[in-house]
C-alpha positions in Angstrom: 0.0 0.0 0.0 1.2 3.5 -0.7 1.2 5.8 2.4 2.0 9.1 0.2 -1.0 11.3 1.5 -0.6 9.7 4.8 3.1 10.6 5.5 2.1 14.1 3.6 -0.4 14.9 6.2 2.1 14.6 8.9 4.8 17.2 7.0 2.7 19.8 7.5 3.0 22.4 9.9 0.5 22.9 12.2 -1.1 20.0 11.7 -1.1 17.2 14.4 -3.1 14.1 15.6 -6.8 16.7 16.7 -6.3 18.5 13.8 -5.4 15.7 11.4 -8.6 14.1 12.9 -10.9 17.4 13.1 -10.1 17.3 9.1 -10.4 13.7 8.4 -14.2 14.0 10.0 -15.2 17.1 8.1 -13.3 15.7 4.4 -13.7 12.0 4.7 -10.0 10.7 3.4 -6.3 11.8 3.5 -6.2 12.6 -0.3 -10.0 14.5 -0.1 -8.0 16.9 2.5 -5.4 17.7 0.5 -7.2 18.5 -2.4 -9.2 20.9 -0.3 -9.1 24.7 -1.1 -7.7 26.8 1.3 -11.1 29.0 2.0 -13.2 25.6 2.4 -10.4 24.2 4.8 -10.2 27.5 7.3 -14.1 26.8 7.7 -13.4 23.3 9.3 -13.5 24.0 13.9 -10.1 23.5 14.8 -8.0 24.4 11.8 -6.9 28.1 11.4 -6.3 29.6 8.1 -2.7 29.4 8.7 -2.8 26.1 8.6 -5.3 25.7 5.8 -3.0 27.9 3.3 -0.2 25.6 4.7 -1.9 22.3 3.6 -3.1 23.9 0.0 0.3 25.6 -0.8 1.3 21.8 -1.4 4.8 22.9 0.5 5.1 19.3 2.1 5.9 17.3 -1.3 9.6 17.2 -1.1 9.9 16.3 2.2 6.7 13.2 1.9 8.5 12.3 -1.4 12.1 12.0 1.0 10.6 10.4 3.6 9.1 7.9 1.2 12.3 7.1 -0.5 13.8 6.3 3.1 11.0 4.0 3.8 10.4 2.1 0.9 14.9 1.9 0.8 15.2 0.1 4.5 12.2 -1.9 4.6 10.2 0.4 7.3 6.6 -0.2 7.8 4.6 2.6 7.6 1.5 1.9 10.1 -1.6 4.1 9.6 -3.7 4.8 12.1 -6.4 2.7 10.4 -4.3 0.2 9.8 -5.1 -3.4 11.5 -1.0 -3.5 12.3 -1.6 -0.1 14.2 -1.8 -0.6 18.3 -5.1 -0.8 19.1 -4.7 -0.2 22.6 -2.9 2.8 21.1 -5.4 4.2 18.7 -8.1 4.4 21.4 -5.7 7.4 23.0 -7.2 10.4 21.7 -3.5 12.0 20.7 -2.4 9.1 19.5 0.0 9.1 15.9 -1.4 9.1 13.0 1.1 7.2 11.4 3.8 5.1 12.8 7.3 3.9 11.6 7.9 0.3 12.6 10.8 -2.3 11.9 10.9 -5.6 13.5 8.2 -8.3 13.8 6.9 -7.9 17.5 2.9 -8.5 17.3 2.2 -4.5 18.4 -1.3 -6.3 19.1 -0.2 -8.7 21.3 -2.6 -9.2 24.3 -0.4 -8.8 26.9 1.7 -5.8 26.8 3.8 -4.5 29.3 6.0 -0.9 29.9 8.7 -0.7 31.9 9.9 2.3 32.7 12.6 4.3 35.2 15.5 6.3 36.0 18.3 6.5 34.0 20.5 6.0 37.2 19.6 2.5 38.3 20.4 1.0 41.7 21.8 -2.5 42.7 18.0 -2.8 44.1 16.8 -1.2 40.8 18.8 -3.7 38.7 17.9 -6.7 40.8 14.1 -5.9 40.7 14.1 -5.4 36.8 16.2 -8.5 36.4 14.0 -10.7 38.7 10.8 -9.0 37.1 11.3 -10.4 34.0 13.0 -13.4 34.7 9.4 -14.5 36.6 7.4 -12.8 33.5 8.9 -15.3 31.0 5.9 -17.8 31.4 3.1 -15.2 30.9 3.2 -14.5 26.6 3.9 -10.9 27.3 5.6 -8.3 25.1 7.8 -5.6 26.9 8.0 -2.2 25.8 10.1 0.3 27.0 12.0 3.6 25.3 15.7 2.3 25.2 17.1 4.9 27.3 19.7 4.6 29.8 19.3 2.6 33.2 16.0 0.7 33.5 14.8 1.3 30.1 17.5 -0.7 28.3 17.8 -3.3 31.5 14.2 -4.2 30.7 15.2 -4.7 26.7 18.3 -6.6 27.8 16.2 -8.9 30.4 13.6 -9.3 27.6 15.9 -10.6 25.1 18.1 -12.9 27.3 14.7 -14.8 28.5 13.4 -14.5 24.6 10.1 -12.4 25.4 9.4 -10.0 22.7 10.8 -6.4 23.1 9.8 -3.3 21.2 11.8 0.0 21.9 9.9 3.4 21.4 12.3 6.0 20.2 12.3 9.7 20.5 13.5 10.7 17.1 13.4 8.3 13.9 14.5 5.1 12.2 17.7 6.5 10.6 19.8 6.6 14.1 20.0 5.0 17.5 20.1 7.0 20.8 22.2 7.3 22.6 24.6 5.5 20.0 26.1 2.8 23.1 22.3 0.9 22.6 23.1 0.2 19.2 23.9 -3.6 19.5 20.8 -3.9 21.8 18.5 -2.1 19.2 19.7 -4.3 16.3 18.9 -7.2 18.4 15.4 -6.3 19.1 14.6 -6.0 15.5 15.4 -9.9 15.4 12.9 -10.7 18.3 10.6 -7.4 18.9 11.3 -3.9 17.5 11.6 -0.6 17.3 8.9 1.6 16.5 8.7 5.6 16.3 6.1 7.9 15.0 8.7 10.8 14.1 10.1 10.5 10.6 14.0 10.6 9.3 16.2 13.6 10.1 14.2 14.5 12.9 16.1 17.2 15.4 16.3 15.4 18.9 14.5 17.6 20.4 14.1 17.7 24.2 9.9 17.5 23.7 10.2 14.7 21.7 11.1 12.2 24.4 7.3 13.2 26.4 5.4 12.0 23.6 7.1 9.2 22.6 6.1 8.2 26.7 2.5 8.9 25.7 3.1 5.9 23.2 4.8 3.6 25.5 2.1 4.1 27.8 -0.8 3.9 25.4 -0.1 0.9 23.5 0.3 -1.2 27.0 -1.8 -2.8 29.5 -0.1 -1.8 32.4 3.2 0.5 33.0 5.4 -0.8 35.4 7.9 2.2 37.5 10.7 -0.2 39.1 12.9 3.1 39.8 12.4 7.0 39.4 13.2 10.0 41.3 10.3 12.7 42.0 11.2 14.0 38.5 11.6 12.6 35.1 10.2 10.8 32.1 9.4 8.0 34.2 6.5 9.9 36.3 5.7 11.9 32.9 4.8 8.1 31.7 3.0 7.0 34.6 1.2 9.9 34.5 0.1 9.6 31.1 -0.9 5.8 31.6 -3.0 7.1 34.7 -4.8 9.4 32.4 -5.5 6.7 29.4 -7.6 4.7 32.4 -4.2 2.3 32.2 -3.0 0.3 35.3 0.2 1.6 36.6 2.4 -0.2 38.8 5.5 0.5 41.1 7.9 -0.9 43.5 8.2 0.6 47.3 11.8 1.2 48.0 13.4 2.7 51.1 11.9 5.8 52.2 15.9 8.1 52.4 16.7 6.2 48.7 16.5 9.1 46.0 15.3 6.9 42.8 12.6 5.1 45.1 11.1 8.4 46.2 9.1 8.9 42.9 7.6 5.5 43.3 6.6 5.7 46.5 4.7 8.8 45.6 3.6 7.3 43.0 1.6 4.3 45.7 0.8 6.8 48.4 -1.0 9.4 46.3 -3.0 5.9 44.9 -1.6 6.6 41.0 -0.1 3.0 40.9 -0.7 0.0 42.9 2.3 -1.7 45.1 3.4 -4.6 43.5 6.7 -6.8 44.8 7.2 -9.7 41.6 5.0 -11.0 38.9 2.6 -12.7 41.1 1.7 -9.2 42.0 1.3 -8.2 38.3 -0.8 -11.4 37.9 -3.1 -10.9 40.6 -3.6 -6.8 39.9 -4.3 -8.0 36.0 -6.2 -10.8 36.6 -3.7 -12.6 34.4 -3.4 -16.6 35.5 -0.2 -17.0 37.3 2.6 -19.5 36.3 2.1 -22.8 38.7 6.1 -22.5 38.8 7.6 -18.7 39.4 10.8 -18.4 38.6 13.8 -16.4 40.4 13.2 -15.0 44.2 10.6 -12.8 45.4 11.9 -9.6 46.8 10.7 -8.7 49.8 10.0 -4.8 51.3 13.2 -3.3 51.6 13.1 -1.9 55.6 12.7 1.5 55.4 15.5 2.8 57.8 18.3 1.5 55.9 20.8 4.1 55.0 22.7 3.8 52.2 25.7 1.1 53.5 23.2 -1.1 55.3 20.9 -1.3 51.8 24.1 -2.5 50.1 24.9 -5.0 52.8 21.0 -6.1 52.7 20.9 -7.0 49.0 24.2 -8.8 49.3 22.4 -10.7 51.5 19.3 -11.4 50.0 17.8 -14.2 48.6 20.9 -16.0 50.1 20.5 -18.4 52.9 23.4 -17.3 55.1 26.8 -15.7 53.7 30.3 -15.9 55.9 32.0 -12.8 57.1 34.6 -13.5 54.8 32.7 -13.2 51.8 30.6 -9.8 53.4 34.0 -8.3 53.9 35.6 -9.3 50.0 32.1 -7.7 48.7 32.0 -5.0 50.9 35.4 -3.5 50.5 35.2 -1.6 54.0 37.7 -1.3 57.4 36.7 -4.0 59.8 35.6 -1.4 62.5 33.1 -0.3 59.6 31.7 -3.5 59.1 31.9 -4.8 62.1 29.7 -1.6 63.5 27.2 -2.0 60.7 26.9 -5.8 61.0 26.0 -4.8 64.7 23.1 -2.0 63.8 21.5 -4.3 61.5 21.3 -6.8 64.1 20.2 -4.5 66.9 17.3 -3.1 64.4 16.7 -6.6 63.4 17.5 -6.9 60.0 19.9 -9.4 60.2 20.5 -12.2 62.2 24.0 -13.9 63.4 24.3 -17.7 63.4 27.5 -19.5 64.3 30.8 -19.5 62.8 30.7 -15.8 61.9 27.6 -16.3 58.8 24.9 -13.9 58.6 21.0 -14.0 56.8 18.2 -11.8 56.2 
């Protein structure tokens, strides 16, 4: 199929997805608005003359006729918002694209599909939840989709691919490059077993507004967002926020109250804009998914919230282990006996830890 008045619409300025729709209602079809006068256009609600002498003056042609060149040269799928390929869960948004660029072969319809979003400073405990996460969602048919940024974004592609789920990364800018340039590897990857999907075309300017509304599709085309790690601030919140308004589930993980990139998702629970959910039996039960009879990995429990920021990387050395020597805590550690030995002691007091014989330790 040719997409020539479909990728046209989207060249011209002024016009995005409300006014691309306010015009499709009043003129029926792509090509019957393009052939529109100028005069009978600025009488449609919702489109200005500006932009009516913008689509007549027939100004977008070389950059459609570009655009379809790149396309049609690296094998791109051009989804329309019509189109039975198109998200569905995506096209019910009322700002969703009107046309996508897509290269893999993820099913973008898949039943199940699941963001995961978060900082792009991660944490051991932010690395350890996304890597149990989707070790346990391997049984459930899902598809992961994230936006291939740094820290948990491209954990939850990597985690995805090493487990063989499908993984489809929304970018901010188009199919010509990667960003950043260090996920290249990953990205070519995905296109063998998910995808990458953008709705801005080639040569697009990376602009810093881009990156919020490629979160609106991230959010849109999934079930449920998952927050593992975020600060009070950042695309993260911007996505859950988003989800929250498409009548999407959103999910996040407690962390410890004093922890910087937990703080956003405890807001997140307390202010009731995502449920509290601990492993995929929690995701399960909130979806109303059936569960897998076996679930893989370890279930991480509630960090304490009084842990500072030595006695949270003691605790996840130690857990999900069933007792560790001192010899081993002071190798992984790296810290002056007195330091260990007076943190060792705290935790115990506080009850956090417990001391068995011969000098081994446990949760």
């Amino acid at each position: 199929m040719n997409f020539y008045h479909q990728i046209a619409l989207t060249k011209i300025k002024g016009v995005g997805p409300k006014t691309a729709r306010a015009l499709l209602t009043h003129c029926g079809s792509v090509q019957e608005i393009l052939e529109t006068n100028a005069s009978t256009l600025a009488k449609i609600p919702g489109v200005n003359s500006r932009t009516a002498n913008e689509i007549a003056s027939k100004n977008y042609q070389e950059a459609t006729e570009k655009e379809m060149a790149f396309v049609e040269k690296h094998q791109i799928k051009v989804l329309w918002i019509d189109n039975s390929d198109y998200p569905q869960k995506l096209r019910n948004c009322e700002d969703a694209p009107l046309v996508l660029y897509y290269k893999g072969n993820a099913d973008l319809n898949k039943e199940r599909m699941v963001s995961i979003v978060g900082t792009r400073n991660a944490t051991s405990y932010g690395r350890k939840l996304c890597d149990t996460l989707i070790e346990q969602m391997q049984p459930l048919d899902t598809t992961i989709v994230s936006g291939l940024a740094y820290g948990i974004d491209i954990m939850a592609h990597k985690n995805a691919l090493l487990h063989r789920i499908p993984t489809v990364g929304v970018l901010g800018h188009g199919l010509d490059r990667i960003y950043p340039a260090t996920h290249r590897e990953i990205a070519s990857k995905m296109l063998q077993q998910g995808g990458l999907l953008t709705e801005f075309p080639s040569d697009s300017n990376l602009d810093r507004q881009n990156f919020p509304m490629r979160n609106r599709i991230i959010a849109g085309m999934s079930d449920v967002t998952i927050v593992i790690e975020a600060a009070t601030k950042g695309g993260a919140l911007i996505t859950a926020e988003i989800a929250n308004s498409y009548n999407r589930d959103v999910c996040a993980f407690p962390g410890a109250i004093d922890q910087l990139y937990s703080a956003g998702c405890n807001y997140l629970i307390k202010t009731n804009r995502a449920h509290l959910i601990r492993d995929a039996k929690d995701l399960c039960y909130l979806m109303n998914w059936e569960a897998p009879e076996k679930q893989t990995g370890i279930q991480l429990p509630l960090l304490p919230p009084e842990l500072n920021k030595d006695q949270l990387h003691l605790y996840l050395f130690l857990q999900g282990k069933q007792q560790v020597g001192i010899d081993d805590i002071t190798r992984y550690c790296n810290w002056p006996q007195s330091k260990l030995a007076m943190i060792l002691l705290e935790m115990e007091m506080n009850g956090h830890i417990t001391s068995l014989p011969g000098k081994m330790y446990k949760i």
